[in-house]
C-alpha positions in Angstrom: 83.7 132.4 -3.6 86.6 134.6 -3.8 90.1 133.1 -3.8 91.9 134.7 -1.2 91.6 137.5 1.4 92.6 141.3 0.5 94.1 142.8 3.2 95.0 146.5 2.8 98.6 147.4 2.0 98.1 151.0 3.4 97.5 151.7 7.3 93.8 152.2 7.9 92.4 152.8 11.2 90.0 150.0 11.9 87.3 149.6 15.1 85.8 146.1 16.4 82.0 147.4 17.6 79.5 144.8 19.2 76.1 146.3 19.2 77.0 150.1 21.1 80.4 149.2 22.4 83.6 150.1 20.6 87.1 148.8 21.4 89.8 149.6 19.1 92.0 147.2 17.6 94.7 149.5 16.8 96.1 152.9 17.4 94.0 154.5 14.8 96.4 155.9 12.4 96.0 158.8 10.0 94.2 157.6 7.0 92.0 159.0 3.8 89.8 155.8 4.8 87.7 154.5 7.2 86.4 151.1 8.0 84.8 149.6 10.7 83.7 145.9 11.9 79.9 145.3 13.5 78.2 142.4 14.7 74.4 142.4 15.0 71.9 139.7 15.8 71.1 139.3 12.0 74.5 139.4 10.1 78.2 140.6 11.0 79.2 143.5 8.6 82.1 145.8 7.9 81.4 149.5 6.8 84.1 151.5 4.9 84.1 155.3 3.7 86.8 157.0 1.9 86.2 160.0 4.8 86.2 159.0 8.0 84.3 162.4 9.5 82.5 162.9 6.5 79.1 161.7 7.0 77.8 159.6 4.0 75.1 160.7 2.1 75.3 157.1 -0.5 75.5 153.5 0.6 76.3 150.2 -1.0 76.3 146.9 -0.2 78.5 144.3 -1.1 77.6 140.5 -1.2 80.7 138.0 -1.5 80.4 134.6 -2.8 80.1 130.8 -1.5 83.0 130.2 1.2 84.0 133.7 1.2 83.3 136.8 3.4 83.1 140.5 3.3 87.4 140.8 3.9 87.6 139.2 0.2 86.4 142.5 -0.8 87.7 144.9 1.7 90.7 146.3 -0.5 88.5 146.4 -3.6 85.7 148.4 -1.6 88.6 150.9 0.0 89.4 151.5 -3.7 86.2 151.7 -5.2 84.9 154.4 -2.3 88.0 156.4 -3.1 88.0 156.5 -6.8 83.7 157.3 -6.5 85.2 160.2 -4.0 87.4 161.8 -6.9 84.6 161.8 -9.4 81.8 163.2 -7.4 83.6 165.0 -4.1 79.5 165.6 -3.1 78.9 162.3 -2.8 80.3 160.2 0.7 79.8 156.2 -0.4 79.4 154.1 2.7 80.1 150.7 1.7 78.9 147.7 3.9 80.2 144.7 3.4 78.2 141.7 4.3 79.1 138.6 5.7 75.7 136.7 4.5 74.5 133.7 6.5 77.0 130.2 7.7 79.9 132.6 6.2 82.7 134.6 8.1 81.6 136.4 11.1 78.0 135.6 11.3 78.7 131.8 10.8 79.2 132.2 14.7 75.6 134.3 15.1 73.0 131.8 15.9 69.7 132.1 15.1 69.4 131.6 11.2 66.6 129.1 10.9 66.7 126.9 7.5 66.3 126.6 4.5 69.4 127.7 3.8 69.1 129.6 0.1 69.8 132.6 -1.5 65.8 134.1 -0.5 66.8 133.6 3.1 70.3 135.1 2.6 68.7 138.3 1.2 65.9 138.7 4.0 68.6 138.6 6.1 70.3 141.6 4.9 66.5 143.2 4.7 66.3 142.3 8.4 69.5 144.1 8.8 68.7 147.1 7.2 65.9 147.0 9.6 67.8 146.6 12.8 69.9 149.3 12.6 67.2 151.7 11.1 69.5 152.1 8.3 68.1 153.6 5.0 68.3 151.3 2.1 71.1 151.0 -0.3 71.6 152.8 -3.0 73.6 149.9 -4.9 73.9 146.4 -3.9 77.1 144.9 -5.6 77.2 141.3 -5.4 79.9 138.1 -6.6 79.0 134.7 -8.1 76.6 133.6 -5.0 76.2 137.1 -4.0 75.4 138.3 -7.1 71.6 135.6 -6.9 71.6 137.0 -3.1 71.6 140.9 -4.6 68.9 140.2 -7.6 66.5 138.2 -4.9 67.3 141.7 -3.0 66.1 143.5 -5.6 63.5 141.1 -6.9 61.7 141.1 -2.9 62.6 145.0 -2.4 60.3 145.1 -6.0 57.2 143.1 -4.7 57.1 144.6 -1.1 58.4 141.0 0.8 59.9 143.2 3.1 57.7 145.7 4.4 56.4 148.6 3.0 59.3 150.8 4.1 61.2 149.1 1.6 63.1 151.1 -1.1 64.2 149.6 -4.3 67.9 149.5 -4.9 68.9 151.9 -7.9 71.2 150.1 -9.2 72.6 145.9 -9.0 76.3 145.0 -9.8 76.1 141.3 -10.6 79.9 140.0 -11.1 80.1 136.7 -12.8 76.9 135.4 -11.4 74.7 133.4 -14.2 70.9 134.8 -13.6 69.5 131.1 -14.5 69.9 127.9 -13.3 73.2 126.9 -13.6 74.5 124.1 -15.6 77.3 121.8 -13.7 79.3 121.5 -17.0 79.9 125.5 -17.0 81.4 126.7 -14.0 80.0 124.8 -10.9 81.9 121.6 -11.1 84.5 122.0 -9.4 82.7 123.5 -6.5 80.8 120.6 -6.5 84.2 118.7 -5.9 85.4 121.0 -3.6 82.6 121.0 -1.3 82.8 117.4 -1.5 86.1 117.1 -0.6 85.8 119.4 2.3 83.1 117.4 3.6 85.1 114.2 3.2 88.1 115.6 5.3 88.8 113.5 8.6 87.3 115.6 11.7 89.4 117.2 13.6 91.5 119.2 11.1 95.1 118.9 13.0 96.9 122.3 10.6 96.0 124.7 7.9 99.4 123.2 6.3 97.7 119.9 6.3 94.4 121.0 4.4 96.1 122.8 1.8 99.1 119.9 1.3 96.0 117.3 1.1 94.0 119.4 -1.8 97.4 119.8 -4.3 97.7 116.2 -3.5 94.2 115.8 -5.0 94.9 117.9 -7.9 93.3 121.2 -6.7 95.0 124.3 -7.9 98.1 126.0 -5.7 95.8 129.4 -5.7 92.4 127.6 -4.6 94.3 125.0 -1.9 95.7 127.8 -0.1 92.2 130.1 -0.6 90.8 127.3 1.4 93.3 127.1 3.6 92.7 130.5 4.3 89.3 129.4 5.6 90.3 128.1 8.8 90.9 129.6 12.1 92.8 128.1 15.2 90.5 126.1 17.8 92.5 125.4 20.8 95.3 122.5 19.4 93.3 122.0 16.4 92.0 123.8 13.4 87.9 124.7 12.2 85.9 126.4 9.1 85.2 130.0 9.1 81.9 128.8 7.7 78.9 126.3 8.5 80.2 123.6 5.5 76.6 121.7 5.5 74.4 125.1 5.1 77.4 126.3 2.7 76.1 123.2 0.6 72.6 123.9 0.5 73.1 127.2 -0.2 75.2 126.0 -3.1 72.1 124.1 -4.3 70.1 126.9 -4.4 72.2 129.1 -5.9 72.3 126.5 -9.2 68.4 126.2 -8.8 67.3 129.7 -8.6 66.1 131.5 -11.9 66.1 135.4 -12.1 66.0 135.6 -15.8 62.3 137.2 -15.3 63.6 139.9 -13.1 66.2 140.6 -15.9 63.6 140.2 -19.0 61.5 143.2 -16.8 63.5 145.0 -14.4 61.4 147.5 -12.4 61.2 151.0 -13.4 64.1 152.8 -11.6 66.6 149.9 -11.5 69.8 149.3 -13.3 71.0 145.8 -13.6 74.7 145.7 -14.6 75.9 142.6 -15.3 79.8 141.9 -15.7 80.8 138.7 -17.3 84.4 138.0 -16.9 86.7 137.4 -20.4 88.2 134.1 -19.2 85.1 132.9 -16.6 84.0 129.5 -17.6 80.4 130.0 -16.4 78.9 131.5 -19.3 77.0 129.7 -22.4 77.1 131.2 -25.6 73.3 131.3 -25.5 73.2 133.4 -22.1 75.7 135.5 -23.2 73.4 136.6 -26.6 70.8 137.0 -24.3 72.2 139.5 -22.4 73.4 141.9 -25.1 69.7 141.7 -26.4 68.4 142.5 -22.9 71.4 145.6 -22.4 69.4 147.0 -26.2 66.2 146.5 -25.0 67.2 149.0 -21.7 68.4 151.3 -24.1 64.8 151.9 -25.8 62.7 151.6 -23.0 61.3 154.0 -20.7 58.8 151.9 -19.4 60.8 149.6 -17.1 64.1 149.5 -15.8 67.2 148.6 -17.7 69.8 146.1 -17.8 73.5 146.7 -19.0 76.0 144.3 -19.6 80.2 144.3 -19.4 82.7 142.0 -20.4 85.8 142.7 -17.9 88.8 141.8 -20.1 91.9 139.1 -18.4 90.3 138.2 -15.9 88.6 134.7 -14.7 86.1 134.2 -11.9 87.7 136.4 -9.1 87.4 139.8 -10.8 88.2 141.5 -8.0 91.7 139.7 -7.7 92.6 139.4 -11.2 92.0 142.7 -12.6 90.6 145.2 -10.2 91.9 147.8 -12.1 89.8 146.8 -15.1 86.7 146.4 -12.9 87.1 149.7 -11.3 87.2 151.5 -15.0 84.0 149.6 -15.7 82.2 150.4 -12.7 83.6 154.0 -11.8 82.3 156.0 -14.6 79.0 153.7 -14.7 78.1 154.0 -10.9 74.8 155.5 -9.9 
């Protein structure tokens, strides 16, 4: 999940595209970035590059978490593709950022049969890739949920699930994402309580005022009420979810179920896993947390299989990108493919 929306403080020229037609949303304005908005039969996506007629020669994809969307990490990703610019002018990054299934933009595609879990999720963004006769990405960088959705990526990409087109991602950024199951007394509680007060809520939702006043009256967190709040868009007199809430859920589920501690124990030759645990994030045992520095030594000696690498990004909890993108830009800047 990410905690709020990141909207850009600088003018950015910014296009609405459905399949081949475009139809600007603004008077493009002079910018050093670029972004546009798609929607495809698989997933709705947003690409950004730091050039705007500079084609791209590098592409990364960028998974958000459970109730969030691409936006939450639009002003990270503008910053990210402009700082990777500086350091290696030859390189042109595309970043796409993903609205993954029952979130965002494609929660209003239809078509995405169940079960709703993180394997589905990431055939999606195969099917994607597929559809628009991309090439695949060099990086996939993915947060809490997304970061299961990009090592499932990886994990299929590895054993040929999608085809034999398929090329293995160089290089995973998983950002506060356990690889294991996940235990409800680290971390996943209160989205437990969250989802279950969402899904207690009276139908129809009369204001975004109202949601947000009802979850500080139920003890939630000013930041996280009005990150929810933030969730809803206007339908006619009332208000509605920018998500599906009951496929949210099971995709909740899965995300505690699924186990990709095998991937990490023997990544494929060729891939990077860097895995970035943040300081103040109370999702991480002390046992999981030995186990990764043991698995970032083993990478260092091997040149058999893949490696993994692991980061500690310092003040910050869950939503790294909010509460120190600085700090997460000096980690992943100088260590990106």
């Amino acid at each position: 999940m990410a905690r709020r929306a990141l909207e850009a403080s600088s003018s950015l020229s910014s296009r609405l595209l459905f399949s081949s037609t475009i139809a600007p949303l603004s008077k493009p304005n002079p910018s050093p970035l670029h972004d546009l908005i798609r929607h495809v039969q698989t997933l709705a996506y947003e690409e950004i590059q730091a050039s705007p007629d500079k084609p791209f020669n590098r592409t990364a994809f960028v998974f958000h978490g459970l109730l969030g969307s691409g936006r939450n990490w639009r002003t990270f990703s503008r910053s990210l593709a402009s700082e990777l610019q500086k350091r290696s002018p030859e390189n042109e990054w595309r970043m796409v950022l993903v609205d993954l299934r029952n979130h965002g933009r494609s929660a209003e595609i239809k078509g995405f049969e169940p079960p709703h879990n993180i394997s589905n999720a990431a055939k999606d963004v195969a099917n994607l890739v597929k559809s628009q006769n991309w090439t695949w990405p060099d990086v996939v960088i993915g947060h809490s949920m997304g970061g299961k959705v990009a090592l499932d990526f990886a994990n299929s990409c590895a054993h040929g699930d999608y085809g034999q087109s398929v090329v293995l991602p160089k290089q995973l950024w998983v950002l506060d994402s356990v690889p294991g199951d996940v235990n409800s007394d680290y971390g996943s509680d209160e989205v437990e309580k969250v989802l279950h007060t969402l899904k207690s809520l009276p139908s129809p939702l009369t204001s975004r005022k109202w949601v947000v006043d009802h979850m500080l009256s139920l003890g939630f967190s000013k930041a996280l009420s009005e990150w929810i709040g933030s969730n809803l868009k206007k339908s006619g007199e009332t208000v509605t979810w920018s998500f599906d809430l009951d496929a949210a859920i099971d995709m909740f589920t899965s995300y505690r179920e699924t186990n990709y501690w095998p991937l990490l124990e023997h990544p494929p030759k060729g891939l990077e896993i860097a895995v970035v645990q943040a300081e103040n994030s109370d999702r991480w045992q002390p046992n999981i947390l030995q186990k990764l520095e043991s698995l970032s030594k083993k990478g260092q000696i091997s040149h058999e299989e893949g490696k993994v690498s692991f980061h500690v990004l310092p003040n910050a909890g869950h939503w790294v990108h909010v509460d120190n993108p600085k700090g997460l830009l000096e980690i992943m800047t100088p260590n990106f493919l």
